[in-house]
C-alpha positions, 0 to 999 in steps of 0.5 A: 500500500505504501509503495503504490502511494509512493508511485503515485506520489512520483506521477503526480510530481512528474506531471505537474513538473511536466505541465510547469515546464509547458506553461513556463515556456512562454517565460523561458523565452518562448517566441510569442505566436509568429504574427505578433508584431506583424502590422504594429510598429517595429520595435526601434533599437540602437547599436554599434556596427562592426566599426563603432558606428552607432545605428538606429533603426529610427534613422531608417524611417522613410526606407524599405528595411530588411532586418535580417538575424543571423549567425555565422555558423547557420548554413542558410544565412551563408545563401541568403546574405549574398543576396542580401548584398546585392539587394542593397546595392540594386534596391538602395537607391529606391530606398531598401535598407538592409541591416543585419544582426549578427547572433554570434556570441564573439564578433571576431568570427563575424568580422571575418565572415563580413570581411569576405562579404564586404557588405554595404549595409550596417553589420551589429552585434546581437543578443537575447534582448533585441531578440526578444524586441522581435518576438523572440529569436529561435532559430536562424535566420529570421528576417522581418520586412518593414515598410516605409512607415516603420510597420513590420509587414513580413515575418520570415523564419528559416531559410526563405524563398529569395524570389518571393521575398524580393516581390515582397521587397519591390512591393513595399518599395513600390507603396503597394500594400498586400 
């Protein structure tokens, strides 16, 4: 009698550590639902680029933003980055500005990556509290698209189609909403 109270005493703990860890999620640093920011202000920060400069996010209003997380040990960021590059230099001029943030821990492995990629666009360092701005960063790369008047319009996790995120970009460059 003793040992099956025992057990299920043991359950009981199990599970109610099971259901702490489910309904903990969300303070642990669980991204809240994808939509979230979608058609709300972006979140506006500061920081230093790979030089020192500071950057803003604010400076940007007016423009088309790519706002793109990323790491260098992430497979899809090495695809998407290049193109990122050329983004810039053919869209910058109609007013796409991309900015990348880099989730590394060290800037040193990112300073040799943007080296090789010689962007023109701002490179900063990035951390859990700009991630959390953003919803929550889980898994690279996560790329927001923000309109002109500093709204998120598109939400990108993973490793996305380049063709229809460059329709996207020329749409918003262009003014047209969805």
């Amino acid at each position: 009698m003793a040992n099956r109270r025992v057990r299920g005493a043991g359950r009981l703990i199990v599970v109610c550590g099971l259901f702490a860890l489910w309904a903990g999620a969300g303070v642990a640093g669980a991204a809240p639902p994808e939509k979230s920011l979608l058609h709300r202000p972006a979140p506006v920060f500061t920081r230093s680029d790979l030089d020192g400069e500071r950057v803003s996010l604010r400076a940007y209003r007016g423009k088309v933003v790519l706002l793109n997380f990323w790491a260098t040990w992430c497979g899809p960021c090495e695809v998407e980055l290049p193109r990122f590059v050329a983004w810039q230099r053919q869209y910058g001029p109609q007013g796409l500005q991309v900015i990348a943030v880099s989730m590394d821990d060290s800037a040193a492995p990112v300073r040799a990556f943007v080296r090789k990629l010689n962007p023109d666009f701002p490179v900063v360092m990035g951390d859990e509290k700009i991630g959390t701005l953003y919803g929550g960063v889980l898994g690279l790369p996560v790329t927001f698209l923000i309109s002109r008047d500093g709204k998120v319009a598109e939400r990108i996790q993973g490793g996305a189609d380049l063709g229809l995120m460059e329709r996207d970009i020329q749409r918003l460059l262009a003014g047209r909403a969805h």
